[in-house]
N, C-alpha and C positions, 0 to 999 in steps of 0.2 A: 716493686723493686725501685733501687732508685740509681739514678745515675744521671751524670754534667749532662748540662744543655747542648753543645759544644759535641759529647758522643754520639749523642744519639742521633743528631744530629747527619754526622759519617758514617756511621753502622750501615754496611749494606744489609745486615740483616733485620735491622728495625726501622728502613727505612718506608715500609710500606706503613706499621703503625706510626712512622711521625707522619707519613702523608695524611693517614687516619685522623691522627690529634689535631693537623693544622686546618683541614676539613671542615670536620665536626664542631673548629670553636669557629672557626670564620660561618658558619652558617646558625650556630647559635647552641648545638645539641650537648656541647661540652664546655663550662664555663672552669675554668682553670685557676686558682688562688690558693695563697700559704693555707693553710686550717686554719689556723688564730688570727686571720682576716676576716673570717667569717660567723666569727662570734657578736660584735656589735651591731648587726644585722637579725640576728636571731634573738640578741636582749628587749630590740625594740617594740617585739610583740606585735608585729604591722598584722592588720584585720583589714576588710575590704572596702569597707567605710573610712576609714584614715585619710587623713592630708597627710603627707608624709616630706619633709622637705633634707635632702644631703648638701649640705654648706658646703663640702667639701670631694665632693664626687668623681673627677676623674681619676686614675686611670677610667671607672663604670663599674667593676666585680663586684663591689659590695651594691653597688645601685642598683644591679641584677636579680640579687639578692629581694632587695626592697621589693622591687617590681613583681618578680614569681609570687612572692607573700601577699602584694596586691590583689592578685588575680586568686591564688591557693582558694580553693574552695566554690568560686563562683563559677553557678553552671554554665556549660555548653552554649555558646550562642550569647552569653550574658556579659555585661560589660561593670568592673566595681563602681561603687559610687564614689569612690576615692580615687589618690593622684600620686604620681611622684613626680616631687619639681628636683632633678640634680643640675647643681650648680655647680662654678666653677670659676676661681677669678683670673685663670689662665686662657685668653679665647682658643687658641689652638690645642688646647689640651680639654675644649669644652666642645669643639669640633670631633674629636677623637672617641669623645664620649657619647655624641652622635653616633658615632659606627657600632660602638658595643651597645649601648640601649637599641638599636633599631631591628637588631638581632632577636630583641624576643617581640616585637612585633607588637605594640601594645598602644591604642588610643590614648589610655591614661597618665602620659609624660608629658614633662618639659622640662628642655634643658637650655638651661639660662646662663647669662655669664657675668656675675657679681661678687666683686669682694666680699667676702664671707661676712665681713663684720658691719657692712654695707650695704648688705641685703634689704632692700626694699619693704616698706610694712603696704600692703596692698590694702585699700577699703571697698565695703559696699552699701550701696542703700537702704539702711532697714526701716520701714515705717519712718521715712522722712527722717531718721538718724545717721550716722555715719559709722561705721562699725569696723574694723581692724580683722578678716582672714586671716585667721594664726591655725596653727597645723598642730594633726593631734600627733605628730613623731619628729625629732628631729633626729638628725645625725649629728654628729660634729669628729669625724674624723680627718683631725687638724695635718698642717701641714707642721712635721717634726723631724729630729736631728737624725734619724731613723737608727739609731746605736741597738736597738734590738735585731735588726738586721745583720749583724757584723759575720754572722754564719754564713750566710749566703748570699751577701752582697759585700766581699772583701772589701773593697775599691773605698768602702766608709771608710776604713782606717787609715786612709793616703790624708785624709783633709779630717777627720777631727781630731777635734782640741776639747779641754775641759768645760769652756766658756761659749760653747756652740747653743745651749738652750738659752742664752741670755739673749740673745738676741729672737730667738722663736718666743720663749714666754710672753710678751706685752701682744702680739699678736695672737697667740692659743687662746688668752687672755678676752681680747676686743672679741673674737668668733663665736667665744662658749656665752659671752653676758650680752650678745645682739641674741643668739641663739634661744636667751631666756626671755626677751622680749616678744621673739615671734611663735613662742609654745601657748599650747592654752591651759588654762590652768584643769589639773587633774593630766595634762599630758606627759610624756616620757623624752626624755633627752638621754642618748647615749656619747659621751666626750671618748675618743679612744687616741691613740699612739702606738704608731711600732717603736716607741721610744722608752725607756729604764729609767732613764732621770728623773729624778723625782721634781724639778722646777718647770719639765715640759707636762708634769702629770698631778701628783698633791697638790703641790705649790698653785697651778693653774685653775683647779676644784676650791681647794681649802678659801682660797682668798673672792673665788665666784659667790660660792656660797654665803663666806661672811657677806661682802658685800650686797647681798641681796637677801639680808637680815630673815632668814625665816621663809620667803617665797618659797624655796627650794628646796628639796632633801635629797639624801642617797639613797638610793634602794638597795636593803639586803637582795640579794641574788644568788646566794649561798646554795641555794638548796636547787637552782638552775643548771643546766650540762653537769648535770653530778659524771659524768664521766671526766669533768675536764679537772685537770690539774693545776690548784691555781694558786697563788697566796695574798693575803690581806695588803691594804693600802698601807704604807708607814707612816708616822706619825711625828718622823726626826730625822734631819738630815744637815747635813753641812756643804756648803756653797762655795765653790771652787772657782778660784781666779785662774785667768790665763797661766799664771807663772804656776801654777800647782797649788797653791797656799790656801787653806781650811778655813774656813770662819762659821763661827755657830750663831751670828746677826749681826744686822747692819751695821749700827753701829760702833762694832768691832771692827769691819775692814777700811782699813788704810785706804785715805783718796785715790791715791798712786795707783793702788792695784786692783780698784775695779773696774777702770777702764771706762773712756767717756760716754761713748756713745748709749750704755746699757744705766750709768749709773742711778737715772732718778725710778728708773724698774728697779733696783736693788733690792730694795723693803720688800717686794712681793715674791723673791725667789724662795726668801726665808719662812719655814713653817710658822703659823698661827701657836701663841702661847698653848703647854699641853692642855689647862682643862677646856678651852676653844677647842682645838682638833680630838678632844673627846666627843664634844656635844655633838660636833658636826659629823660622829659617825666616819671619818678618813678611812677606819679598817673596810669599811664595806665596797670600798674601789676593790679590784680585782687588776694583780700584776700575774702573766705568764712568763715565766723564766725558760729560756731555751733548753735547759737541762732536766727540768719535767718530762715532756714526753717530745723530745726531738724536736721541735717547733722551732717561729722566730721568737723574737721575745716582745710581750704585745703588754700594755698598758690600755682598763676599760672602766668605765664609770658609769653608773646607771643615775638618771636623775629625775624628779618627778617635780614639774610644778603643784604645789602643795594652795598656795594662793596668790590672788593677783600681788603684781610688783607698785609698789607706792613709792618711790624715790625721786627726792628731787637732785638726778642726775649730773643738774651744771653745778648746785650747791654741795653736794659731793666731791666733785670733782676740784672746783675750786678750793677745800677745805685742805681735801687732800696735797694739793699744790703748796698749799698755803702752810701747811703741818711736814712735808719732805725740804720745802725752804728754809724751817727753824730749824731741822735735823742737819740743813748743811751747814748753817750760818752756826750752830756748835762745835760743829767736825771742822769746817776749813774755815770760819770765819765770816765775815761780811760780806767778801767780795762772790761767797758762792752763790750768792740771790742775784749777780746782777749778769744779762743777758749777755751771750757772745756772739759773735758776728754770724752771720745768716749760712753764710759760703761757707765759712771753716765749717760752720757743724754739719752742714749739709756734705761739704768732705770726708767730714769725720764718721757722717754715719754711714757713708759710702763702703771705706774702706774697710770698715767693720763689716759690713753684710757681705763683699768681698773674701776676706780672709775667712768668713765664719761659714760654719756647715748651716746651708738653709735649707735643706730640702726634707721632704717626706718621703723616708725611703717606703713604698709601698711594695709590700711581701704579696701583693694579688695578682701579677701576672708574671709566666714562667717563657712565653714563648716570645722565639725572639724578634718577631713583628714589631713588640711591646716594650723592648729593650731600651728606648731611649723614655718609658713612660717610668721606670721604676722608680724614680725620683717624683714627688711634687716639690717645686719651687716654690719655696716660701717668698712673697714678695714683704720684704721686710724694711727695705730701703727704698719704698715707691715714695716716687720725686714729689707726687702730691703732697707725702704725706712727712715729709721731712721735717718740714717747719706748717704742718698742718694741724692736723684734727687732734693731734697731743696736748696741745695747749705750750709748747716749748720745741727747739730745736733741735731733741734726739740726744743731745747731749749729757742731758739731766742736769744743766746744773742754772737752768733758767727756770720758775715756775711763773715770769711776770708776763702776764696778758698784753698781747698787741691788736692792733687791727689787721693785722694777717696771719696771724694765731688762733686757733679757734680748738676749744677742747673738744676733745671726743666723748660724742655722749652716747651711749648703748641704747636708750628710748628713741632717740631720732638724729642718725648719721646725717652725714654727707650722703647724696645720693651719687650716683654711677654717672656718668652723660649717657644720652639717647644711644643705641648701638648704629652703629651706620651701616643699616641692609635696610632693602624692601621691608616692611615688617609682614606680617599673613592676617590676611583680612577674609573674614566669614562671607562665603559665597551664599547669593540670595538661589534658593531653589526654583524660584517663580518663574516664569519668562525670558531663561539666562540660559549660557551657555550650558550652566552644570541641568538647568533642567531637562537640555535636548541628551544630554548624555544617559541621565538616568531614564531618562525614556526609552531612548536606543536599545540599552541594556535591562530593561524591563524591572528596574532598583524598585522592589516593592515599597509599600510606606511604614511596612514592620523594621525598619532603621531611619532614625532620627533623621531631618534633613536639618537640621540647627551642627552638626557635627563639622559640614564640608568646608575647608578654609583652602585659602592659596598666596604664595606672594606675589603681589603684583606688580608688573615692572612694564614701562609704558599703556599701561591699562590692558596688555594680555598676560596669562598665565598659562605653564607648560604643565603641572602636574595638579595633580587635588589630594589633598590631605583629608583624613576625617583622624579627630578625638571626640571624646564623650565629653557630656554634659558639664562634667565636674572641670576641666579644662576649658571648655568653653567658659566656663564662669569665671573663673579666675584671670585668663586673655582680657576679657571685657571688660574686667573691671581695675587690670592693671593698666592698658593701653602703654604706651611708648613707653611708661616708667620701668616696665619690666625687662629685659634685655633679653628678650628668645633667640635663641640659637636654632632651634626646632623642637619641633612635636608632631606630633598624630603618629599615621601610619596613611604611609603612601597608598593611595586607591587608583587613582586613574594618570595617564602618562600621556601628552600628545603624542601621537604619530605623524610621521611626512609623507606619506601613502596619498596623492590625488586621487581622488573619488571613491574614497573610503566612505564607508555609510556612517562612520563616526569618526570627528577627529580625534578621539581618544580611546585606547586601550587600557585592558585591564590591568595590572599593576602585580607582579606575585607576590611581594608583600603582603599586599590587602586581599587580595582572594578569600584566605579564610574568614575575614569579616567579611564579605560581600555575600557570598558561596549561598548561605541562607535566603536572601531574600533577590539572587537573580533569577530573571527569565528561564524557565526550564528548560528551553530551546537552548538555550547556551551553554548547559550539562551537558555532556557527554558520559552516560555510563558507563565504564572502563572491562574488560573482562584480563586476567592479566595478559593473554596474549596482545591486545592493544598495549597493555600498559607496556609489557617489553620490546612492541614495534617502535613504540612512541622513543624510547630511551635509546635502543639499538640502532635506530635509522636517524640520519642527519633533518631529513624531509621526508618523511612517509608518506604516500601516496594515499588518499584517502580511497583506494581500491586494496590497500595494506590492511584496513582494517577491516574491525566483524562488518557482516552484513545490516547490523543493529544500527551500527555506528555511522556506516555510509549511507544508508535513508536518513538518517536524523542532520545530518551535516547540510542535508540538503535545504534543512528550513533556515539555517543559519546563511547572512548575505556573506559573499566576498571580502577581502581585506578586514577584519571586523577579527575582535577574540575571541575565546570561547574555551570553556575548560572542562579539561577531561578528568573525572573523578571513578578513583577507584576504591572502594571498601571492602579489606578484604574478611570483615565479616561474614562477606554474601559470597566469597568464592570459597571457602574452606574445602569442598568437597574437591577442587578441579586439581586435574592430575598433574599440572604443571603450576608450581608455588612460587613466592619470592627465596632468594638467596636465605634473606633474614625475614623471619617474622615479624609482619607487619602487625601493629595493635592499633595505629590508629588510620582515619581517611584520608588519602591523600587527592590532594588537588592542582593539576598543573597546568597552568596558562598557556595556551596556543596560541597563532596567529592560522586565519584560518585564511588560506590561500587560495587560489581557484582549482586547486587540483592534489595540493598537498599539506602539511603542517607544517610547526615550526615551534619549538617550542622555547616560551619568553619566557625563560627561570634564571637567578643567580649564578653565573658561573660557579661557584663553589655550591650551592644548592644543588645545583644540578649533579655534581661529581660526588657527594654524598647518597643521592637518591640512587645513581648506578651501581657504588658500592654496594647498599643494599641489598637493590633488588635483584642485579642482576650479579651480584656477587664481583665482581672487577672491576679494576679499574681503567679510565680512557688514556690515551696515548695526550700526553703534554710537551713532548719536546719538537713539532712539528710549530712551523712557523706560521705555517698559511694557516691557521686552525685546526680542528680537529686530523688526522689522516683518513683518510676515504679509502676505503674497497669496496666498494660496488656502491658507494652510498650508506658504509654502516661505519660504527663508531667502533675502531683499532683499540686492541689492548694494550696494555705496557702491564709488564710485571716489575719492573724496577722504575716507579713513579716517582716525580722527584717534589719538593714542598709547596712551588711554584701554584701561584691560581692560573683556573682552566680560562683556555681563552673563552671568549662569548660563542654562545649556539649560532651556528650558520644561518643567514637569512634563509626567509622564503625565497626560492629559486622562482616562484611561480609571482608572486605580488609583488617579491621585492622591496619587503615591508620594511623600512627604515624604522623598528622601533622602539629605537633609542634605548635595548637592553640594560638589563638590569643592574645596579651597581650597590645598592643598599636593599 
């Protein structure tokens, strides 16, 4: 069914399924996005071997996407040889994308934060040569005027205007032809838009591909989601001034009315002569119109490096410069070749990125956590880049080279500066803290110890990170240049507990990586009457549980974690079941106390699991925490969206430890 966010919202009658929806996606079980967001994601044919790199990654849904296709197929216990690096040249909006990547819990990420067109080419050492890590997937779901969205994101039509892609195009532009540099060849590039325009879509393909003479092609994809409803790329369009007024090429529109700041991009809004956008195959992009089958309205392009790229990019560039300065010096005469002042244009391109729609309306997230993510901000008018890496001052009407002018060239940008955090540095397993730890905890040697990293800040560290190999590779060989924001999957957490037999605790995150190869002393086998003491009681008394489970707890020291695993493979017969049928094992971290538990799970993890298993929901409108009768956890039948506070310490150790937040 469908109905406003906004109702559903106040529905007392649907209020226990929104509690459900905002649950399930804060804990990871339910990933939320338009349909036609999730088509570029499915073109790229991601395998488990892939380098897989998203330019353009947050809100995360589609990068989720990536990630699951990562893993799809690889067995139990087994980690891909491949990666997903998502990026993002917004840092707070690439902190954001921390919270949704960490959800599906996966070594094989990182998430970095670089201008898309600026993206770093990483090297490694092969046989004493120097070699370029390029990825066999990219994304490039650019940041755009989002007019496919106009259904379901009204608020687009308060701020746009005709001339909103003029200012996105030179940007789509620099993302998709860095994007061709860092593919390898024979790999797959998918460019998309929740955007209709054909200058933020043809126009940004047709002119990629000429320019990169043959490297590249379109892929038919015709005969892909034959369910989906879709029509061919166009091949002719006309280019629309601020005031309304049509032109069918450059050289037709009047100075006056193309407006400063976008003019020396003009030439590239306009379609390639028709038998060029024949060769180039244009029909084979893929536009969805909202009026197909209810959707937003989405723009898609499949691209394959076909062979390496040969260009001499500054010679290009300059050519180019040098061929739109005789286009002006016909149109307005002599004086369009000569440079204008620094500040005006830097004014000028201001007020344009101002007045103009920059953002990426992104159609992947519906819930209103996400509200202020619907947008990506296109940065279009960064100050760097004003009188930067263009080769001219934004204005278009300078192409003359200065000493603080410097053309942008797609083979090798401007790089990013260092990011200023700790960076995470690979823990030595030898004679080191993390060795006393895996010892503690009995971390067999069937998991890599080359995985364990942390960041370090006065030479201690509070938690342990592990990623697989394919991530470590690439960390190593990028160092500072890279800008990580995070990776791995949380494993171990310090504790504040004096005379703890370990200063570190197990981590619920990492659990199911760990779970394999810990000490079996530290299992607990579950039967489900523990499993629902464990949920149902604040602090269960380890006299609460089976008789199995309180001999076994005994080998286990004080203050120390230990996790309780239940499969309900092995109960199928017992005459007391879970609410919902359980398929797969579940695993949940305790704090083992001297006389009780405690169980260290996600707040919202945890309010998942009770729905569940035990069919209801816990009482969240109580301040002090959970509400207590007798020491068990209170229902609420009218729950409200709100996350559950944190599980109650150990009453008995008093275990500070520092619950769980990702």
């Amino acid at each position: 069914f469908t109905i406003p966010r906004i109702a559903l919202k106040k529905s007392k009658e649907l209020s226990k399924f929104h509690a459900f929806l905002v649950t399930e996606t804060e804990v990871g079980n339910i990933s939320r996005q338009e349909a036609v967001s999730m088509v570029p994601p499915l073109l790229l044919d991601v395998q488990e071997e892939h380098y897989v790199l998203d330019m353009c990654a947050a809100p995360g849904s589609k990068t989720a996407q990536l990630i699951e296709a990562l893993h799809a197929g690889v067995a139990e216990g087994q980690l891909p040889s491949g990666l997903v690096v998502a990026n993002d040249a917004d840092y707070k909006r690439a902190c954001m994308l921390v919270h949704q990547t960490s959800r599906l819990n996966s070594p094989n990420v990182v998430v970095t934060n670089h201008s898309g067109e600026r993206f770093p080419t990483i090297y490694r050492q092969t046989d004493g040569k120097r070699e370029a890590i390029l990825f066999d997937r990219i994304l490039c779901d650019v940041p755009c005027s989002g007019d496919g969205t106009t259904r379901k994101n009204v608020r687009v039509w308060e701020k746009w205007r005709p001339d909103d892609a003029h200012s996105l195009n030179p940007l789509q532009t620099k993302i998709l032809q860095r994007a061709a540099y860092l593919l390898k060849t024979g790999g797959r590039l998918v460019y998309s838009t929740c955007s209709l325009n054909p200058i933020e879509n043809e126009a940004v393909v047709a002119h990629v591909l000429d320019h990169f003479d043959g490297a590249l092609r379109l892929v038919d994809v015709s005969d892909q989601l034959s369910a989906l409803k879709r029509r061919p790329g166009i091949k002719s369009w006309k280019v629309m001034t601020r005031d309304g007024a049509l032109y069918d090429s450059f050289d037709t529109v009047p100075p006056e009315e193309s407006g400063r700041s976008n003019r020396k991009y003009m030439p590239k809004f306009f379609p390639l002569d028709t038998e060029r956008m024949d060769e180039l195959h244009i029909e084979r992009c893929m536009r969805i119109y909202p009026h197909l089958q209810n959707t937003g309205g989405f723009f898609v392009a499949v691209l394959e490096k076909v062979a390496p790229i040969n260009i001499d990019e500054r010679k290009k560039a300059e050519a180019e410069a040098a061929s739109f300065a005789a286009i002006m010096d016909t149109i307005r005469g002599p004086r369009a070749s000569m440079p204008r002042n620094g500040a005006e244009s830097a004014s000028a391109t201001s007020a344009a990125a101002e007045s103009g729609a920059v953002s990426k309306r992104n159609a992947d997230d519906t819930d209103s956590e996400l509200a202020l993510d619907d947008a990506k901000r296109a940065k279009v008018a960064d100050d760097e880049d004003d009188i930067g890496e263009d080769g001219d001052n934004d204005d278009g009407e300078s192409a003359e080279p200065s000493k603080h002018k410097t053309l942008y060239l797609p083979d090798n940008p401007r790089e990013d500066p260092v990011l200023g955090e700790n960076p995470f540095v690979f823990l030595d397993a030898k004679g080191s803290e993390l060795d006393a730890i895996l010892e503690f905890y009995g971390i067999s040697d069937t998991i890599s110890r080359n995985g364990f990293l942390s960041r370090i800040e006065n030479g201690d560290f509070r938690s342990v990170y592990y990623v697989s190999n394919s991530v470590r590779n690439i960390l190593e060989q990028a160092g500072r240049r890279l800008r990580v924001v995070n990776t791995g999957i949380k494993v171990f957490g310090r504790n504040s507990v004096k005379g703890a037999g370990c200063a570190f605790r197990l981590v619920c995150e990492g659990v199911p990586l760990l779970l394999p190869h810990l000490a079996e002393k530290y299992v607990l086998e579950a039967s489900f009457g523990d499993l629902k003491t464990l949920l149902n009681e604040i602090n269960p008394l380890f006299t609460a549980l089976s008789p199995e489970n309180q001999e076994r707890i005994k080998a286990v020291s004080p203050s120390s974690s230990v996790v309780i695993r239940y499969d309900p493979s092995k109960h199928t017969d017992d005459d007391e079941k879970p609410s919902t049928r359980l398929t797969a094992v579940l695993a949940i971290p305790c704090w083992r106390g001297h006389a009780s538990l405690s169980v260290h799970m996600d707040k919202n993890q945890l309010c998942s699991l009770i729905q569940r298993v035990l069919g209801r929901t816990v009482d969240r409108n109580t301040v002090g925490g959970y509400k207590m009768t007798n020491n068990t956890r209170s229902a609420n039948n009218t729950p409200s969206a709100t996350n559950l506070p944190s599980p109650a310490k150990d009453a008995d150790a008093n275990a500070n430890a520092d619950s769980e937040t990702s």
